[in-house]
C-alpha positions as CSV (number, residue, x, y, z in Angstrom):
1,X,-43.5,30.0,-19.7
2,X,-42.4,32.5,-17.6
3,X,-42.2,31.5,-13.6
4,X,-45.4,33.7,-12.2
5,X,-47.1,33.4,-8.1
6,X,-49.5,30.7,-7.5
7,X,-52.2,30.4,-10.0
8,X,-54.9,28.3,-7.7
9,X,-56.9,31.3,-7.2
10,X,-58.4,30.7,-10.9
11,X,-59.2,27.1,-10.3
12,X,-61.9,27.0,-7.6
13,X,-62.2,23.4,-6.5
14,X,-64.9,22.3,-4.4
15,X,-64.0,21.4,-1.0
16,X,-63.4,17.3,-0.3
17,X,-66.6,16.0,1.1
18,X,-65.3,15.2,4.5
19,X,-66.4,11.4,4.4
20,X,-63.8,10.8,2.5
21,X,-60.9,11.3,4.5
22,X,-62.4,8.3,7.0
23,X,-62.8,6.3,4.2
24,X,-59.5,6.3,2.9
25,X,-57.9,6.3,6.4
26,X,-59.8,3.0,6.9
27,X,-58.1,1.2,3.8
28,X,-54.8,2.9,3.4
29,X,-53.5,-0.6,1.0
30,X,-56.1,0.3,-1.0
31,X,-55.4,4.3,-1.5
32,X,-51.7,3.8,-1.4
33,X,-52.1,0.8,-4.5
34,X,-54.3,3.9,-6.6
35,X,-52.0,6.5,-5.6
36,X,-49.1,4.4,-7.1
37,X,-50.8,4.2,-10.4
38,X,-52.2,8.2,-10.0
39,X,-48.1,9.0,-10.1
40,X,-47.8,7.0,-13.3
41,X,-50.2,8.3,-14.8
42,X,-48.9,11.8,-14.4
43,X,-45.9,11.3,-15.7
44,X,-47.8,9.6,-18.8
45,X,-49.8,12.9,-19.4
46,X,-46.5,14.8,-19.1
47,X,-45.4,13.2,-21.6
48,X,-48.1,12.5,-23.9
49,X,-48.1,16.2,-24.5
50,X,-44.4,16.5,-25.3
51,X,-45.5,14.1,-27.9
52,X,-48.2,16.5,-29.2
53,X,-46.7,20.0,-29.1
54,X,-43.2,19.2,-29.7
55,X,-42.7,23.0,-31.1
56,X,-43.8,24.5,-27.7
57,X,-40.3,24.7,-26.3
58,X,-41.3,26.1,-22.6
59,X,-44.0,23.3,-22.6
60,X,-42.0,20.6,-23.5
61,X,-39.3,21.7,-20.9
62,X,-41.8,21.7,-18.2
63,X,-43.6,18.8,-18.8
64,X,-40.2,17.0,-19.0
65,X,-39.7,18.1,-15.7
66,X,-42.9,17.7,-14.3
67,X,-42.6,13.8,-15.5
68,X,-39.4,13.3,-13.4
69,X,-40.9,14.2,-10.8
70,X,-43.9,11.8,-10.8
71,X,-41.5,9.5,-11.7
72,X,-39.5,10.2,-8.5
73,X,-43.2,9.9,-6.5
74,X,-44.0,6.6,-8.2
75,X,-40.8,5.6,-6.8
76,X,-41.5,7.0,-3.5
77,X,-44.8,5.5,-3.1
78,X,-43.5,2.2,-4.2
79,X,-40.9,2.4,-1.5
80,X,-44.0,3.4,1.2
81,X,-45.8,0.3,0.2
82,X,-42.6,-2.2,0.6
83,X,-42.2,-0.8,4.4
84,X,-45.9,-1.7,5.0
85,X,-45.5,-4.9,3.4
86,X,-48.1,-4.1,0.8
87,X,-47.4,-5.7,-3.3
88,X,-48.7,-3.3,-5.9
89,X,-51.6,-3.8,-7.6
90,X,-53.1,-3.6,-10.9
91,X,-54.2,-0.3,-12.3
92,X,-58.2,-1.0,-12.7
93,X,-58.7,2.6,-14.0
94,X,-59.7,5.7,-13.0
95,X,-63.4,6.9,-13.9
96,X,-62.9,10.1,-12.6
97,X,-60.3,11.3,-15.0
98,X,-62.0,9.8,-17.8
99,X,-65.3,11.6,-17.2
100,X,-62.9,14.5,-16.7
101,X,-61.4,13.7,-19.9
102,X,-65.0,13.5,-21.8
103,X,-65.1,17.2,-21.8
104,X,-62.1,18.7,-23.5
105,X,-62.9,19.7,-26.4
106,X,-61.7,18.7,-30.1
107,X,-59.5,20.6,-32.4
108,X,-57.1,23.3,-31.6
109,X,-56.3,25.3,-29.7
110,X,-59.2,24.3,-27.5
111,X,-57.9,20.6,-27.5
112,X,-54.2,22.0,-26.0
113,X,-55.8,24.3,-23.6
114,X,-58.3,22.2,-22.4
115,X,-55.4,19.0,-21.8
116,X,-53.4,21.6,-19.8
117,X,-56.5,22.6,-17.4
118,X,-57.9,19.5,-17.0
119,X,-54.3,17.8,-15.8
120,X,-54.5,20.8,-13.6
121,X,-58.1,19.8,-12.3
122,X,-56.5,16.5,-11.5
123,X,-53.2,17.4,-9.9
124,X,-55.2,20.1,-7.9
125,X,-57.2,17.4,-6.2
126,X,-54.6,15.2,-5.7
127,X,-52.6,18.4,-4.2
128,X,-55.8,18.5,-1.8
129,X,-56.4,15.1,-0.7
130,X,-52.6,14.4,-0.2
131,X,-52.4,17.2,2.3
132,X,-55.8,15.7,3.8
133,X,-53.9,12.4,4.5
134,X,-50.6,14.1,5.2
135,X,-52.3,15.9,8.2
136,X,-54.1,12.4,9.1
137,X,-51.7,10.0,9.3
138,X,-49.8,9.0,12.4
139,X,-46.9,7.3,11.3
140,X,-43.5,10.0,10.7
141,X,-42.3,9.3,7.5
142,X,-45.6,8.7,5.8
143,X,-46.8,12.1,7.2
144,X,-43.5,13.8,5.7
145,X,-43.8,11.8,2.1
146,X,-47.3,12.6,2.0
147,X,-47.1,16.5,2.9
148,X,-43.6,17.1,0.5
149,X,-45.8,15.1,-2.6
150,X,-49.3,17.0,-1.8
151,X,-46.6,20.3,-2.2
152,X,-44.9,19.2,-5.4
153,X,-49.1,18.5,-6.9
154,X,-49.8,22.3,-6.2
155,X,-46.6,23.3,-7.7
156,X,-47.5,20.9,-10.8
157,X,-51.2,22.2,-11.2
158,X,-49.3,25.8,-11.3
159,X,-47.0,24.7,-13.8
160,X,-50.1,23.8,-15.9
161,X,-52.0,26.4,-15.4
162,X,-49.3,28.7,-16.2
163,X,-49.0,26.9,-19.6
164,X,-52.9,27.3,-19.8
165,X,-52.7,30.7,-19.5
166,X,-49.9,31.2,-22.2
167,X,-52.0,29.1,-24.6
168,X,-54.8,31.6,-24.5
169,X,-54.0,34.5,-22.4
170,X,-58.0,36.0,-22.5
171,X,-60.0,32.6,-22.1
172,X,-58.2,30.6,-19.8
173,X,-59.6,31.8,-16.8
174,X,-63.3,31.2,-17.9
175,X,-62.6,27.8,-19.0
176,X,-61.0,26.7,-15.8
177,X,-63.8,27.8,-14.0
178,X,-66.1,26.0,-16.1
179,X,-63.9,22.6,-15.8
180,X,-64.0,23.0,-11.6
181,X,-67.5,23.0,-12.0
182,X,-67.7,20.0,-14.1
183,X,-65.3,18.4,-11.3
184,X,-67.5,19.0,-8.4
185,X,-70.4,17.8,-10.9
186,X,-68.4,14.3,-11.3
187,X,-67.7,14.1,-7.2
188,X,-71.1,14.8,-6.6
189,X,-72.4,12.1,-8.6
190,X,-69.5,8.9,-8.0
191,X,-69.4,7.1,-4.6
192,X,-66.6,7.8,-2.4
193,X,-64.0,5.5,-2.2
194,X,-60.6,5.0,-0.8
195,X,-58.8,6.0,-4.1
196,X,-56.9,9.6,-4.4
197,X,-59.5,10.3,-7.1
């Protein structure tokens, strides 16, 4: 995979409906507890396709990469939550990813290619709403973790659409679009809550 400008352009993600932002400011234990589990969970994914497509040498590299560094942010997160005084709490899933996970498709390639955009989908709107809080929030240092992580999400949705388009340089483009569509389908139809997702 070779290191190319940002790649967002090709991934058009509706806008945040702007309720959300007061509803997560109003129960930041609650967003903080998801978001700890949303880093996990991206390193999982990483991973999970290292697993899958150990012959894709510039895939594997990068999603070993990309997992450190959710790692790093579960660590970071963790660390927000123990200055507020906040335990962690248990993961009670995420029905956003899995209806975001209903439509890749089976078989390959379209099973690699659609893994790769829809972890972009997700990091994308995690990218957005991070920034949202980061430009929200009064307290210093949760400002500054919240506005480096929403930069390291863009990066990461870059890194995977990157590996998107070097899975299938002609279709990639068409299928992302399709898969934003789907997203602002899912929003559209799931209450808003005080969860990244």
């Amino acid at each position: 995979m070779e290191d190319v400008p940002a790649l967002g352009d090709a991934l058009p993600l509706v806008a945040t409906d702007p309720r959300w932002l007061g509803i997560a400011l109003a129960d930041l234990d609650a967003v903080h507890a998801d978001h700890l589990h949303c880093e996990r969970k991206a390193a999982q994914s990483a991973l999970s396709l290292i697993r899958s497509y150990p012959q894709h040498t510039d895939l594997v590299t990068a999603m070993a990469r990309l997992a450190h560094d959710e790692t790093r942010h579960v660590v970071q997160v963790s660390q927000l939550m123990s200055r507020r005084g906040q335990p962690a709490a248990y993961d009670f899933g995420d029905d956003y990813a899995a209806k975001l996970r209903e439509h890749i498709r089976k078989g390959e390639p379209s099973l690699r290619l659609d893994r790769l955009l829809v972890f972009a989908v997700i990091e994308g709107r995690s990218a957005e709403r991070l920034q949202l809080l980061a430009d929200a929030l009064e307290d210093p240092k949760s400002r500054e973790l919240y506005a480096s992580l929403a930069t390291a999400e863009v990066r990461h949705r870059d890194i995977f659409l990157a590996l998107a388009r070097d899975a299938d340089p002609t279709g990639w483009r068409a299928r992302a679009a399709e898969l934003a569509a789907i997203e602002a389908e899912i929003l559209e139809n799931r209450a808003i809550s005080a969860r990244i997702h």
